[in-house]
N, C-alpha and C positions, 0 to 999 in steps of 0.2 A: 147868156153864156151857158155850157152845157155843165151839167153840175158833174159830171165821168173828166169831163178834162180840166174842171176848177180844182178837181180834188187830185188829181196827178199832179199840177205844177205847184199846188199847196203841200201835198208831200215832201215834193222837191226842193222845194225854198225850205222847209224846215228842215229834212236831212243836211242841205246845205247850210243852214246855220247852225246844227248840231257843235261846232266850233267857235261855236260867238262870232265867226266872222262868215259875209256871202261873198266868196272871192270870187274876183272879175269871167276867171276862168269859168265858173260854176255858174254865175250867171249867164255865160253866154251860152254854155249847154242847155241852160233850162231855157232862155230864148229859142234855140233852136229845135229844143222837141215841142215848145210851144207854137212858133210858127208849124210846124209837119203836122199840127193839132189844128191849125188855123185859130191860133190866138195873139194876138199883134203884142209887143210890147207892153203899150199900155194896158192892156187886159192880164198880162202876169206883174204888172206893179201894183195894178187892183188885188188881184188875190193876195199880191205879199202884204196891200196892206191890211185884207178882210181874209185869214185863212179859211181853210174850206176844216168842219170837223165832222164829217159825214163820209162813210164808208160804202162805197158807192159801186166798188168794183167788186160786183159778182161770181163770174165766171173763175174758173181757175186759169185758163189762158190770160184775163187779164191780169189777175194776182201776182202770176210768174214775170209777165210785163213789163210789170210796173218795179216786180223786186230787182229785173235787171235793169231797169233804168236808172234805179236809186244805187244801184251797186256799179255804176256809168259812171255819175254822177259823184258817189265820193271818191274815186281816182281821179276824176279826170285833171284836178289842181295837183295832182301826183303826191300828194302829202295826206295819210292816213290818219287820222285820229280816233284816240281811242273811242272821244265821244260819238264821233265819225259812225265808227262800228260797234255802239252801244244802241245808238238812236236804228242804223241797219237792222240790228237784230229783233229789237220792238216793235218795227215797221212788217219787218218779214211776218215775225206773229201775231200780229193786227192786221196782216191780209193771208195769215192761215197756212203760213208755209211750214213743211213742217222743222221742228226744231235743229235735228241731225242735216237737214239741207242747205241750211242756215250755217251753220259749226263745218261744214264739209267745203264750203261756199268761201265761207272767208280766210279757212285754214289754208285752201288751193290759191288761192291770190297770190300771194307769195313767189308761187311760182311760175308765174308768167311774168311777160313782158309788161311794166306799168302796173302792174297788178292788176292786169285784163284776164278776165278766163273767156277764151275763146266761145261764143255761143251755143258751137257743136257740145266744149263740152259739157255746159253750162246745162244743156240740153239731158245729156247721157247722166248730169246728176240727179235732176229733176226724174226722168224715168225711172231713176233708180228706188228712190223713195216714194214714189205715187203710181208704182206699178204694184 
């Protein structure tokens, strides 16, 4: 198994526990970018039961990524917690994002639809601060 995609879906599972609980909802996300990964089921029950603690993801294209996948992922059970966006924000700067896009990131949630920020503008924030 590739150790770039044991360590995305092991992010994943832990931002999704970051509540004590991995709800079904959450799980099936993470099934689902696991399969577009070409990881079957039982290859993300392996990771949740061996997590990955190796930081793997290089590039800053993947860094951004990966912070919007985790930031998919804690909406998508439509219920925010704090730990939620405690564990968000530690992740974001263990893959080097920087602070204020982080704080800019989770302030704008709010105001969308689910607490989705559109990619576009997800995008326009990221430029902003890594320009």
């Amino acid at each position: 198994m590739d150790i770039e995609k044991k360590q995305i879906i092991s992010d994943m599972i832990a931002l999704a526990k970051a509540d004590n609980e991995l709800h079904e909802r959450e799980y099936d996300f993470i099934l689902a970018v696991a399969g577009r990964l070409g990881l079957s089921k039982e290859d993300v029950d392996h990771i949740h039961a061996n997590p990955s603690k190796v930081n793997v993801l290089t590039t800053e294209m993947q860094r951004i990524t990966q912070f919007h996948r985790l930031l998919l992922l804690m909406n998508v059970d439509q219920e925010t917690h704090i730990a939620e966006m405690d564990a968000l924000r530690n992740y974001g700067l263990k893959l080097g994002i920087r602070p204020e896009a982080i704080e800019q990131i989770l302030n704008e949630m709010e105001a969308h639809e689910n607490n989705m920020i559109p990619s576009t503008r997800l995008i326009e924030i990221f430029k902003r601060f890594y320009n």
